[in-house]
Biopython code that builds the backbone (N, CA, C, O; Angstrom):
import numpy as np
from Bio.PDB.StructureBuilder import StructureBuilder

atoms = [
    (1, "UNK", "N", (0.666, 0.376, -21.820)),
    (1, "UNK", "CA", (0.941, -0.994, -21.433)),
    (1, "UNK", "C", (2.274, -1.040, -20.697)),
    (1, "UNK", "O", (3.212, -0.303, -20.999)),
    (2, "UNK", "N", (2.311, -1.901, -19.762)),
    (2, "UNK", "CA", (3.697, -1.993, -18.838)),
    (2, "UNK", "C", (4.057, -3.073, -19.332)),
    (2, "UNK", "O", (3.282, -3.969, -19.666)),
    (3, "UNK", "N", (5.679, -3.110, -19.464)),
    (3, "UNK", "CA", (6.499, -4.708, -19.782)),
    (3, "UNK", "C", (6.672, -5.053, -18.530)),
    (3, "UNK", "O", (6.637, -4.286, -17.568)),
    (4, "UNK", "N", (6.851, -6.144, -18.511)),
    (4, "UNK", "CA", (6.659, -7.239, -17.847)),
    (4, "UNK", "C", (7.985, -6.734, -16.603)),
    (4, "UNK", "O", (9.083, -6.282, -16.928)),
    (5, "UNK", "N", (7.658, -6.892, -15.619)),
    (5, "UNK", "CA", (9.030, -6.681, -14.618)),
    (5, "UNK", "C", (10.524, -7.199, -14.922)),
    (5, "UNK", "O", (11.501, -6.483, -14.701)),
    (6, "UNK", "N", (10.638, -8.731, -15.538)),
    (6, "UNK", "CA", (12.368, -9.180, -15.762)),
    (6, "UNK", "C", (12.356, -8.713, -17.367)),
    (6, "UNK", "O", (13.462, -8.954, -17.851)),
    (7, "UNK", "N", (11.541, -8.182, -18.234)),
    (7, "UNK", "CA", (11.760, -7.320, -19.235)),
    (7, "UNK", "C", (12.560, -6.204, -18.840)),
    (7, "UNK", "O", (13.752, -6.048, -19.106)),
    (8, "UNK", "N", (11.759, -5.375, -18.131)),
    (8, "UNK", "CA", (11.785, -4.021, -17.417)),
    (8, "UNK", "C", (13.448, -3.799, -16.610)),
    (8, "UNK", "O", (14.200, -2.829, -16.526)),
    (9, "UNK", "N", (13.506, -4.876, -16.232)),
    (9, "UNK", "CA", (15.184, -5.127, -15.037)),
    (9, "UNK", "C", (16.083, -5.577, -16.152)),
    (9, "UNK", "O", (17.157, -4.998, -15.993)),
    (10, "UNK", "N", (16.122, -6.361, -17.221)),
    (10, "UNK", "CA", (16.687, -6.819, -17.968)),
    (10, "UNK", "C", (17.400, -5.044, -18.897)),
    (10, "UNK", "O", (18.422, -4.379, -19.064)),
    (11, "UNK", "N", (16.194, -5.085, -19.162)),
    (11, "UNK", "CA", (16.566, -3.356, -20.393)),
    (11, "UNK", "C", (17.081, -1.961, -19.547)),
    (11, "UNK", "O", (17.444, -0.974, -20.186)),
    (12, "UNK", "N", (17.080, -1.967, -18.026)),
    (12, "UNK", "CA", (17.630, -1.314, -16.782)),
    (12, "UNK", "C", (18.663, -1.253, -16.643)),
    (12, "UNK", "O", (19.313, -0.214, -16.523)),
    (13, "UNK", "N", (19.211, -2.769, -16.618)),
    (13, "UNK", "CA", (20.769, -3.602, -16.515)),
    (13, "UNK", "C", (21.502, -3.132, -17.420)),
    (13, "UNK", "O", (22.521, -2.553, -17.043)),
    (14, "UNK", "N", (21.344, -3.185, -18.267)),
    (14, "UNK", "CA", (21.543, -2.796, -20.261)),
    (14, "UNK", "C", (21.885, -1.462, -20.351)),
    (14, "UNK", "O", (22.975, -1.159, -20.835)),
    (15, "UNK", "N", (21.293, -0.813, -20.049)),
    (15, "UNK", "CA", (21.244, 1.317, -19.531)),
    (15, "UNK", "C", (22.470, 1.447, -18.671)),
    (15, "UNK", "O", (23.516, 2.069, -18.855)),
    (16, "UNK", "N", (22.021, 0.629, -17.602)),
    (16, "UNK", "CA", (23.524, 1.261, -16.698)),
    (16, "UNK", "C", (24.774, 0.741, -17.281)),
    (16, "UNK", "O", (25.832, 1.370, -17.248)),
    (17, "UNK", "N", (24.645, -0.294, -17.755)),
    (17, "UNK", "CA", (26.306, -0.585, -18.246)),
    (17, "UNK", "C", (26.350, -0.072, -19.257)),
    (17, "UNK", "O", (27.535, 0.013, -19.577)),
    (18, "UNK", "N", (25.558, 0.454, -20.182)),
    (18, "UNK", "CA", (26.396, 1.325, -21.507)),
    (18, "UNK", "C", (26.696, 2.801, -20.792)),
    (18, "UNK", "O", (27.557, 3.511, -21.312)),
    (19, "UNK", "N", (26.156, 3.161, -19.880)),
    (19, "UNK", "CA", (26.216, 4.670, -18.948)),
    (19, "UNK", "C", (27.420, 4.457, -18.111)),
    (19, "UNK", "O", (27.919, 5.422, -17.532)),
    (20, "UNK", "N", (28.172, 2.697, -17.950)),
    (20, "UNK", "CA", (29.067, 2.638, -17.042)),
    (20, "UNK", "C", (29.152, 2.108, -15.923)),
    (20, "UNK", "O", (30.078, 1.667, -15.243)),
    (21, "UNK", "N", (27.713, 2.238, -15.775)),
    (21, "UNK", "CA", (27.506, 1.913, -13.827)),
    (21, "UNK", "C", (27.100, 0.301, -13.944)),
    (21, "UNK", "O", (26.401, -0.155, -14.849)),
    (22, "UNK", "N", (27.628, -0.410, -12.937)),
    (22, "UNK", "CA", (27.644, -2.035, -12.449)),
    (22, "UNK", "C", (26.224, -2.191, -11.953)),
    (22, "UNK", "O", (25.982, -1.552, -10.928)),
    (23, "UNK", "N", (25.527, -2.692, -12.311)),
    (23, "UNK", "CA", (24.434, -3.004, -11.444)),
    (23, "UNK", "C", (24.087, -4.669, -11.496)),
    (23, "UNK", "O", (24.395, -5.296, -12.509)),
    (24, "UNK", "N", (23.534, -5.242, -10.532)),
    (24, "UNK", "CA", (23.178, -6.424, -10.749)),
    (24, "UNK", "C", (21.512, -6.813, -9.622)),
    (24, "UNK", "O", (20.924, -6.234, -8.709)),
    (25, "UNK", "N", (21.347, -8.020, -10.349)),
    (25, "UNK", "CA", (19.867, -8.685, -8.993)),
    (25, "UNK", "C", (20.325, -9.332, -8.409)),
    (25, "UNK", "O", (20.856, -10.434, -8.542)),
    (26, "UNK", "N", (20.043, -8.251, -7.197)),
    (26, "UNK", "CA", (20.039, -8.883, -6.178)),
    (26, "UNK", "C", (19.290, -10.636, -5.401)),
    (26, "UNK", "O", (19.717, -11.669, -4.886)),
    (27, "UNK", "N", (17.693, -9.864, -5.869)),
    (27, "UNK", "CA", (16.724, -11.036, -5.873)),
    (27, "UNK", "C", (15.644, -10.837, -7.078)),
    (27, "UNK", "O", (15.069, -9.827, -7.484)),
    (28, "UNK", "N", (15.602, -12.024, -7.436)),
    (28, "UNK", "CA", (14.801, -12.285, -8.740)),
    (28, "UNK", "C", (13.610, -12.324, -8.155)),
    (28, "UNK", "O", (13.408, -13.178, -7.292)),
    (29, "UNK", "N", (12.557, -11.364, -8.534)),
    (29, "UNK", "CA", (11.233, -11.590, -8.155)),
    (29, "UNK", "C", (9.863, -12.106, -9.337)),
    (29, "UNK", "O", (10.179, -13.002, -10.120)),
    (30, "UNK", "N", (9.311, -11.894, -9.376)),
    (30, "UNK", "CA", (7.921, -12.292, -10.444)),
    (30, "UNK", "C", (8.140, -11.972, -11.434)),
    (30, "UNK", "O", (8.190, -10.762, -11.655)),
    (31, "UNK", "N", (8.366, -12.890, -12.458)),
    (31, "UNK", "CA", (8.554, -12.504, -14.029)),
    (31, "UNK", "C", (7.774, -11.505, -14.528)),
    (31, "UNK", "O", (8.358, -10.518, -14.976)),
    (32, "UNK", "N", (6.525, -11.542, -14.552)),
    (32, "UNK", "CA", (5.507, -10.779, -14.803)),
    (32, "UNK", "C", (5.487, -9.574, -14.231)),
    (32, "UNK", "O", (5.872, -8.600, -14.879)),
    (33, "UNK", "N", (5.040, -9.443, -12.932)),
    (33, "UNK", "CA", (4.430, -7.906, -12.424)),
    (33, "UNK", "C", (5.489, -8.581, -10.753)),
    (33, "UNK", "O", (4.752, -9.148, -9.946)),
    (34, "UNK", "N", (6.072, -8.553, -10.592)),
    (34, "UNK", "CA", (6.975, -7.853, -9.007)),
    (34, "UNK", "C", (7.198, -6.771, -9.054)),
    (34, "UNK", "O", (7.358, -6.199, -10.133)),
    (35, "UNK", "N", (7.262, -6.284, -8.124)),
    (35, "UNK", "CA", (7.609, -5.042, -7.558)),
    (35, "UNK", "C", (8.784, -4.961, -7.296)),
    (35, "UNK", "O", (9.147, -5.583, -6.297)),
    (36, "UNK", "N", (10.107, -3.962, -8.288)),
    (36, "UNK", "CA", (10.940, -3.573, -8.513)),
    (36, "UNK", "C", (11.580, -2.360, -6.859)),
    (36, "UNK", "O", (11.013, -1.480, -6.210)),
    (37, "UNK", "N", (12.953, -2.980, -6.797)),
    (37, "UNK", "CA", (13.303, -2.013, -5.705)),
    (37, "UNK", "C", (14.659, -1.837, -5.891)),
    (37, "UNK", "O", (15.460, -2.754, -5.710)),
    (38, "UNK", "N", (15.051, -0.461, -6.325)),
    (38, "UNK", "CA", (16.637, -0.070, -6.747)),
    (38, "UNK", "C", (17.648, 0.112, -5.522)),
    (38, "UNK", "O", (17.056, 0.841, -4.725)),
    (39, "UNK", "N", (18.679, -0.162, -5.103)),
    (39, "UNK", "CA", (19.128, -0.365, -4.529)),
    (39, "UNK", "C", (20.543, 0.750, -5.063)),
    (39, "UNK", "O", (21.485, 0.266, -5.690)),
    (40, "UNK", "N", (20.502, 2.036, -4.756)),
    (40, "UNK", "CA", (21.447, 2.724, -5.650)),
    (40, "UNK", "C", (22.677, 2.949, -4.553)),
    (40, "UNK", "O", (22.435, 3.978, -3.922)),
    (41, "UNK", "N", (23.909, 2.332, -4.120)),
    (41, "UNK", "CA", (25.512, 2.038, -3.962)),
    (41, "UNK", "C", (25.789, 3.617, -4.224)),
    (41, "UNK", "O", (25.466, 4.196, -5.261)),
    (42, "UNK", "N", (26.452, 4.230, -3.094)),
    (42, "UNK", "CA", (27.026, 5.356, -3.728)),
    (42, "UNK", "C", (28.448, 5.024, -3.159)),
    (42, "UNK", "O", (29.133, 5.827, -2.526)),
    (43, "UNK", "N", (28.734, 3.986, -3.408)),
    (43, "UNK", "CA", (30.536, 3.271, -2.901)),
    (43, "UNK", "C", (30.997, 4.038, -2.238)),
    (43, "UNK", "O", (32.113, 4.135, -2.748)),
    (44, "UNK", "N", (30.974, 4.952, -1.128)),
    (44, "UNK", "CA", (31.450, 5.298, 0.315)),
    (44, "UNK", "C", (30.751, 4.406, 1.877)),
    (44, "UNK", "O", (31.026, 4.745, 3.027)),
    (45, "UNK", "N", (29.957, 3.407, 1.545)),
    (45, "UNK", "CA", (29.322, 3.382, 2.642)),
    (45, "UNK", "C", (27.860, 3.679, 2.981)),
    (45, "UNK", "O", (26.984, 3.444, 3.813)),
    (46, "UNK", "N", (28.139, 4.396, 1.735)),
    (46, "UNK", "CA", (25.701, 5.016, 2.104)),
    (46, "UNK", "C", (25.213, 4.722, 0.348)),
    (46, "UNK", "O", (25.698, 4.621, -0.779)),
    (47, "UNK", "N", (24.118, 4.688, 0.969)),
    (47, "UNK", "CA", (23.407, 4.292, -0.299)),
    (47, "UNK", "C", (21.783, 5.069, 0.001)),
    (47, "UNK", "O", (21.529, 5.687, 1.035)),
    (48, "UNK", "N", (20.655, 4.838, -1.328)),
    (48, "UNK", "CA", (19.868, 5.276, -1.115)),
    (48, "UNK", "C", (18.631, 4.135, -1.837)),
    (48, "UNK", "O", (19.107, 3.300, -2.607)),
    (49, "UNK", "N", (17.614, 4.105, -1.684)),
    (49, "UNK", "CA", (16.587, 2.896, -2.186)),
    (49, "UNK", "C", (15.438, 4.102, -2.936)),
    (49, "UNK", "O", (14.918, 5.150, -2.556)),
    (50, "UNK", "N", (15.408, 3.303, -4.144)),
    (50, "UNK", "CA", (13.930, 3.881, -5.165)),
    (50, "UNK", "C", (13.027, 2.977, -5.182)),
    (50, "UNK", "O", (13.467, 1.830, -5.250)),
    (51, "UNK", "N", (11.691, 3.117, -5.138)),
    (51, "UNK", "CA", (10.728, 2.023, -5.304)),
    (51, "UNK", "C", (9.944, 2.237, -5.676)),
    (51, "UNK", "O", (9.652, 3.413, -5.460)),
    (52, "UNK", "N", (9.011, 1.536, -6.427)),
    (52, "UNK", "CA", (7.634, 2.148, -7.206)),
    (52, "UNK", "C", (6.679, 3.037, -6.261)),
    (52, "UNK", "O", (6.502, 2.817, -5.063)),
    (53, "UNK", "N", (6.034, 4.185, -7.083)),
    (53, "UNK", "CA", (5.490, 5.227, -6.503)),
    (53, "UNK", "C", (4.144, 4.779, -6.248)),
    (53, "UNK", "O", (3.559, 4.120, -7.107)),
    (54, "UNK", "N", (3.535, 5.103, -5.033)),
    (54, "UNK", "CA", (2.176, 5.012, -4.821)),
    (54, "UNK", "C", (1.282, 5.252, -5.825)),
    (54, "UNK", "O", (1.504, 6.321, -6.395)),
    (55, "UNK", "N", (0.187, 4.527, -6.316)),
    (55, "UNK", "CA", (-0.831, 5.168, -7.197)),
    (55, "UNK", "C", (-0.163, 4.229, -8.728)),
    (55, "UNK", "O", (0.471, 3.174, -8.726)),
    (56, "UNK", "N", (-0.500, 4.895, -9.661)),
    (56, "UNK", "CA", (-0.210, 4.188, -10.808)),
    (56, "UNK", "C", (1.168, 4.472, -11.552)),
    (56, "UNK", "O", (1.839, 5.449, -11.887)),
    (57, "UNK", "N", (1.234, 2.762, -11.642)),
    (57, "UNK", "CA", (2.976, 2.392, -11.815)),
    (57, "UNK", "C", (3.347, 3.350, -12.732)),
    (57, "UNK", "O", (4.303, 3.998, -12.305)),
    (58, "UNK", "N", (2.993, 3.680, -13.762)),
    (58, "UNK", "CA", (3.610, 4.628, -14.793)),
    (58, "UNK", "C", (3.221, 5.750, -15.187)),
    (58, "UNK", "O", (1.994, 5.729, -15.293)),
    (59, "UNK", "N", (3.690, 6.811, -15.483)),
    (59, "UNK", "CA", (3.142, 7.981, -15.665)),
    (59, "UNK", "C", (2.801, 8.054, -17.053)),
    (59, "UNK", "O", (3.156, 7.117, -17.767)),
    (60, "UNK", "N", (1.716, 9.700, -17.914)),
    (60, "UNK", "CA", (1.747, 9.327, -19.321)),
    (60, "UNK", "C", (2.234, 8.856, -20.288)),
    (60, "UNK", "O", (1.563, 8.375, -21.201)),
    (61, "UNK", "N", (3.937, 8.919, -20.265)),
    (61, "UNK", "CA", (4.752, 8.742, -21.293)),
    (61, "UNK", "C", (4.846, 7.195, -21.045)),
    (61, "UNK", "O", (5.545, 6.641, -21.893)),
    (62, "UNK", "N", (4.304, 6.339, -20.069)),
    (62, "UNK", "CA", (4.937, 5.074, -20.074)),
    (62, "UNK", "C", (5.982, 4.714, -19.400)),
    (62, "UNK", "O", (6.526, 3.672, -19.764)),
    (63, "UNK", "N", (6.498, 5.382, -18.360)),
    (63, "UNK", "CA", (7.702, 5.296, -17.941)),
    (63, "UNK", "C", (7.260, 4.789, -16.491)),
    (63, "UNK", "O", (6.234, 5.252, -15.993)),
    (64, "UNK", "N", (8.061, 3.799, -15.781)),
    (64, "UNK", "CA", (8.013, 3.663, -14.560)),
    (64, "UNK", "C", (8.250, 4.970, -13.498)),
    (64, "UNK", "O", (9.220, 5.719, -13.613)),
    (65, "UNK", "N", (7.288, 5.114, -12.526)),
    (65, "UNK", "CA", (7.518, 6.269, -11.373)),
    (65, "UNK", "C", (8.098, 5.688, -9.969)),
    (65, "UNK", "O", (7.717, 4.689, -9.359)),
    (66, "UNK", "N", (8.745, 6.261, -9.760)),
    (66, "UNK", "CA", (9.713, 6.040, -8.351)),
    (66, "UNK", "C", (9.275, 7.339, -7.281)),
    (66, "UNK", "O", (8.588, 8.360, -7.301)),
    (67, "UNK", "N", (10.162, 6.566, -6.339)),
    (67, "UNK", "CA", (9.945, 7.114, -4.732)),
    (67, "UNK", "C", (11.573, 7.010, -4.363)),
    (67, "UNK", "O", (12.428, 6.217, -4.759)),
    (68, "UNK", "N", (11.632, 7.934, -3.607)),
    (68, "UNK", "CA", (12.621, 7.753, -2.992)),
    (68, "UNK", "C", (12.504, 7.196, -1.319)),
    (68, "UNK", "O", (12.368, 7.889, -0.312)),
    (69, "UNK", "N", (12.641, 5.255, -1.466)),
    (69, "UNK", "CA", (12.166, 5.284, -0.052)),
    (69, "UNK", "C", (13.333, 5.051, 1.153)),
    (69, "UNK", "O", (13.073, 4.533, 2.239)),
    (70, "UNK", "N", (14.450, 5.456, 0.813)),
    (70, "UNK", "CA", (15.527, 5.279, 1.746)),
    (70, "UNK", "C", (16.281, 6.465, 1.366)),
    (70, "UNK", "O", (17.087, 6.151, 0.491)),
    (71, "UNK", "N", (16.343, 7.596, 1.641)),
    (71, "UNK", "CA", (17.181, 8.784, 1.523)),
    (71, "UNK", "C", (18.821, 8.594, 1.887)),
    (71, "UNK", "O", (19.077, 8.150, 3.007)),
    (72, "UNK", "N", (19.623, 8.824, 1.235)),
    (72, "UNK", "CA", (20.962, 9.219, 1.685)),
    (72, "UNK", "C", (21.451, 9.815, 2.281)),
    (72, "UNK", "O", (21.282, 10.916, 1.755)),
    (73, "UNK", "N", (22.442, 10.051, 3.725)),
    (73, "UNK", "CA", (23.148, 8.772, 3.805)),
    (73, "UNK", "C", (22.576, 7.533, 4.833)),
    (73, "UNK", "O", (22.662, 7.305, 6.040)),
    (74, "UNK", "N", (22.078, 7.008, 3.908)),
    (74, "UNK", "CA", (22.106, 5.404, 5.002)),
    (74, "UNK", "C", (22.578, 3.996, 4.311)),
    (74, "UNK", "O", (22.770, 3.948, 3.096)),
    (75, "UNK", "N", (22.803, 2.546, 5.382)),
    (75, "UNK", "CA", (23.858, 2.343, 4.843)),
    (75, "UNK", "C", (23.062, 0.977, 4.084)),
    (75, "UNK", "O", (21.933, 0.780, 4.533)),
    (76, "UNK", "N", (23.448, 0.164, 3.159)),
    (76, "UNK", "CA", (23.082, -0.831, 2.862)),
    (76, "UNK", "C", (22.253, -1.604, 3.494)),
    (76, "UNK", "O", (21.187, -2.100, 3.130)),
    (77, "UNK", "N", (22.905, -1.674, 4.602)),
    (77, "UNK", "CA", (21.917, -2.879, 5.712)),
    (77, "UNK", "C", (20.820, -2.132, 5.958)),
    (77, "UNK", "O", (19.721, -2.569, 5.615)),
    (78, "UNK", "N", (20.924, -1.043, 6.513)),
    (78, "UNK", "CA", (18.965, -0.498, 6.310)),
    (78, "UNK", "C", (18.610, -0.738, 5.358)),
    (78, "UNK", "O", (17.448, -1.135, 5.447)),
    (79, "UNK", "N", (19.114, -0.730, 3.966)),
    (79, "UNK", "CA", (17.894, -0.958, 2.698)),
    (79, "UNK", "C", (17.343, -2.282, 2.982)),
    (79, "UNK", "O", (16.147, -2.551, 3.094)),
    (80, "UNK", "N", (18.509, -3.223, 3.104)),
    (80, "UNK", "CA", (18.028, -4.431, 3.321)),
    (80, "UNK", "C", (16.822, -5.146, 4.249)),
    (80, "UNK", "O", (15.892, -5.944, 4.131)),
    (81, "UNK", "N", (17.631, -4.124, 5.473)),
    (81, "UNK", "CA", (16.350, -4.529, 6.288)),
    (81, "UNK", "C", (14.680, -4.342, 6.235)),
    (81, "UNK", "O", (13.809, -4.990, 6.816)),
    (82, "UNK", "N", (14.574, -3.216, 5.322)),
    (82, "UNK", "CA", (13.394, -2.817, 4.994)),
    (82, "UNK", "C", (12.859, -3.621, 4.298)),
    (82, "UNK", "O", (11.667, -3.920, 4.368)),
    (83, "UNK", "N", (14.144, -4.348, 3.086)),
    (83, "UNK", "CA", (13.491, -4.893, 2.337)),
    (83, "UNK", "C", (13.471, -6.206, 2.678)),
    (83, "UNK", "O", (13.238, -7.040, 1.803)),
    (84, "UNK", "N", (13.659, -6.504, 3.701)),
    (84, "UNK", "CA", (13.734, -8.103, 4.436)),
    (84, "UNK", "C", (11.883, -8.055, 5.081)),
    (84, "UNK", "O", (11.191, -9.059, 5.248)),
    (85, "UNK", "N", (11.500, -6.793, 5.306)),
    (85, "UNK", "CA", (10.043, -6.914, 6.378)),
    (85, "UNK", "C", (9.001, -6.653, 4.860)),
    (85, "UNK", "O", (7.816, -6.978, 4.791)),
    (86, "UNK", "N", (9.713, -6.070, 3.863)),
    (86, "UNK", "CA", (8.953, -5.905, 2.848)),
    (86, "UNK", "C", (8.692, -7.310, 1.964)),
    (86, "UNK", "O", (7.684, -7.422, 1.268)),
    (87, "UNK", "N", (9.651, -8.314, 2.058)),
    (87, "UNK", "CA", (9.264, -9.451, 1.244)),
    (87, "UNK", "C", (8.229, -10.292, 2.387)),
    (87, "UNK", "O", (7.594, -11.068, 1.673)),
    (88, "UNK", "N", (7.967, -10.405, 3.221)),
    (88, "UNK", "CA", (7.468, -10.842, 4.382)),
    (88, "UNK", "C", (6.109, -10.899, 3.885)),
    (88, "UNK", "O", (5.322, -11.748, 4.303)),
    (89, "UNK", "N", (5.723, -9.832, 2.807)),
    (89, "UNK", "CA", (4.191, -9.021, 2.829)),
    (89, "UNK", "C", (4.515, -9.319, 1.295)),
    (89, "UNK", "O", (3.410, -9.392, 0.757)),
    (90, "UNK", "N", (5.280, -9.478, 0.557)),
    (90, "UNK", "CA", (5.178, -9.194, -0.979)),
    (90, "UNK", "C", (6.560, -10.294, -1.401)),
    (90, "UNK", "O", (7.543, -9.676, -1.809)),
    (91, "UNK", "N", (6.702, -11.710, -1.343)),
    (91, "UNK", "CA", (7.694, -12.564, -1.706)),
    (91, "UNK", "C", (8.476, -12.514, -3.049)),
    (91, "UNK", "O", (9.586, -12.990, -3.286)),
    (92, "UNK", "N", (7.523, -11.732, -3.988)),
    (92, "UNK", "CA", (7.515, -11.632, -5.498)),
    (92, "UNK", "C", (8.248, -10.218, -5.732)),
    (92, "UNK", "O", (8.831, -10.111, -6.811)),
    (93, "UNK", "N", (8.275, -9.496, -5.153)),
    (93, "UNK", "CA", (9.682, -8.293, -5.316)),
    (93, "UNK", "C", (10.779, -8.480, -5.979)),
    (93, "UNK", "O", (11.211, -9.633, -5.968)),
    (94, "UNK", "N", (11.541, -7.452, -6.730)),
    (94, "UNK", "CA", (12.907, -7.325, -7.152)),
    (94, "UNK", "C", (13.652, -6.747, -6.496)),
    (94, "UNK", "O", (12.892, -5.980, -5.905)),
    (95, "UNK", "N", (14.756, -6.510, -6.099)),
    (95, "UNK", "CA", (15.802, -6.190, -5.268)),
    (95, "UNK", "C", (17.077, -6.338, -6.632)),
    (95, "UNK", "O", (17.548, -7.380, -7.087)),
    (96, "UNK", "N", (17.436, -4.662, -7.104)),
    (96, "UNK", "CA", (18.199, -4.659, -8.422)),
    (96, "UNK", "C", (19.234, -3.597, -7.522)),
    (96, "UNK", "O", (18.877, -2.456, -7.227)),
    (97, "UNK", "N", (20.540, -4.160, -7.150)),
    (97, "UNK", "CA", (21.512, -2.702, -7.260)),
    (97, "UNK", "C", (22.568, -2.275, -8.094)),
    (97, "UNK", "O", (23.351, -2.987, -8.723)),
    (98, "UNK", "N", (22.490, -0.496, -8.016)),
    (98, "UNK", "CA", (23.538, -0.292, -9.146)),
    (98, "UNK", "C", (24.652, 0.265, -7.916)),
    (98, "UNK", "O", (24.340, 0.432, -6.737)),
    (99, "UNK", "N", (26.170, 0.530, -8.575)),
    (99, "UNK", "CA", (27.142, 1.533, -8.240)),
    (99, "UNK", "C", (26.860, 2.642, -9.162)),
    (99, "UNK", "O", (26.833, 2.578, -10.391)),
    (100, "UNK", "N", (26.667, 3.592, -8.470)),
    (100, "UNK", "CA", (26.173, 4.900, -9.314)),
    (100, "UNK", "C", (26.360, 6.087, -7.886)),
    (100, "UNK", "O", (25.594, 6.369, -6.964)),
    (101, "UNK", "N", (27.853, 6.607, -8.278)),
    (101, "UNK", "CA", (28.466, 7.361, -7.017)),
    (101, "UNK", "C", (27.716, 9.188, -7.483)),
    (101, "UNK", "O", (28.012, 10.289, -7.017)),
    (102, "UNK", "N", (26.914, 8.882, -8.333)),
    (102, "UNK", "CA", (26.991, 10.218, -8.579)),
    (102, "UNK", "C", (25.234, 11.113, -8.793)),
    (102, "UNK", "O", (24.892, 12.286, -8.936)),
    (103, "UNK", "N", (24.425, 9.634, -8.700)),
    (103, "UNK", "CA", (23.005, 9.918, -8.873)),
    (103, "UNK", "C", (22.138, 8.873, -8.867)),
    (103, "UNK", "O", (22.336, 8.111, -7.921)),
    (104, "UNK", "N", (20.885, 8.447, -9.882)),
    (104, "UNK", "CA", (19.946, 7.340, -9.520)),
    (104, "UNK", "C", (19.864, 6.617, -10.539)),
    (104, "UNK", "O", (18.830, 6.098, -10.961)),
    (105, "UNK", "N", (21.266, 6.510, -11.138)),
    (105, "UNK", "CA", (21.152, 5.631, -12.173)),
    (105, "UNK", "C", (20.238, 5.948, -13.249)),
    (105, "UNK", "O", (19.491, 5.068, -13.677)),
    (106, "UNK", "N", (20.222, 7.292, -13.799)),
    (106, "UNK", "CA", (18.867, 7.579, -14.361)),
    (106, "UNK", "C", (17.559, 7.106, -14.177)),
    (106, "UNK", "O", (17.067, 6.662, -15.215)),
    (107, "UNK", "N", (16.762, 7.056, -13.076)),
    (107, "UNK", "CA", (15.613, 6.748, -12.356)),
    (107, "UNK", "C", (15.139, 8.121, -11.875)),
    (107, "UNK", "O", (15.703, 8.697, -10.945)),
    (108, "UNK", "N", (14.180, 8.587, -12.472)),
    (108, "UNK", "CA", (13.321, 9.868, -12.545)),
    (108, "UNK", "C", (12.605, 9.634, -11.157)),
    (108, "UNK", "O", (11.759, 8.740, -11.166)),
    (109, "UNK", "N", (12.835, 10.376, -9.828)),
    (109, "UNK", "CA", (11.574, 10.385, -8.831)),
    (109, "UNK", "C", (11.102, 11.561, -9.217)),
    (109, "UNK", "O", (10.433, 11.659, -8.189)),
    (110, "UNK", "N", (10.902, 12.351, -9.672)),
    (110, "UNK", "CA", (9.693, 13.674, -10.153)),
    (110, "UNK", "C", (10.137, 14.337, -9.405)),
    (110, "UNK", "O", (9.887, 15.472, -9.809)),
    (111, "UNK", "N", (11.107, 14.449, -7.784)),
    (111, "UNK", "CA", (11.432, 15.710, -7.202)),
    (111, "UNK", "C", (12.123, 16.514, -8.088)),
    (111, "UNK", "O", (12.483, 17.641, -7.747)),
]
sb = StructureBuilder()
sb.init_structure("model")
sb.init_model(0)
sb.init_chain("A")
sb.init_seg("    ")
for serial, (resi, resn, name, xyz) in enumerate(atoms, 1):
    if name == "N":
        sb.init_residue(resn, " ", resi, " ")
    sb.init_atom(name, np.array(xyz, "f"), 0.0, 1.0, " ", f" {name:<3s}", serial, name[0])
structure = sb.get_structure()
């Protein structure tokens, strides 16, 4: 069973600040089921974007699966922009970023 998406961002938020890292929402999307998009700050200027993985949202253990869909280094405003043509098609999205200079905020992409 999947929790609910502002469950899911809520208990996310919670992780990075006991780990340290600032994160906040950006945009509040569908209580229920939106589609979550990490927005990971590596505070020089570049950043990188995770987003749910093609195919099914969670793997055996229950855990949300990610993508890496904006590779590092690029800079904020590309995430944005992507994710400006992406709400266009999907209004109900999350848009969550952390400062996390050192990795993905613990967000498993399987590479």
């Amino acid at each position: 069973m999947r929790l609910k998406s502002a469950i899911w961002v809520s208990a996310f938020l919670r992780r990075c600040m006991v780990q340290g890292i600032f994160g906040a929402v950006v945009k509040k999307g569908a209580e229920e089921a939106g589609a979550v998009h990490v927005i990971v700050n590596h505070l020089d200027g570049t950043c990188h974007m995770l987003g749910p993985a093609p195919g099914g949202a969670c793997d055996e253990t229950g855990e949300r699966r990610w993508i890496a869909e904006i590779a590092p280094p690029q800079s904020a405003a590309d995430a944005m922009a992507l994710l400006q043509r992406r709400m266009r098609f999907d209004p109900d999205l999350w848009i969550v970023e952390v400062e996390d200079t050192k990795g993905t905020a613990g967000l498993d992409t399987g590479a």
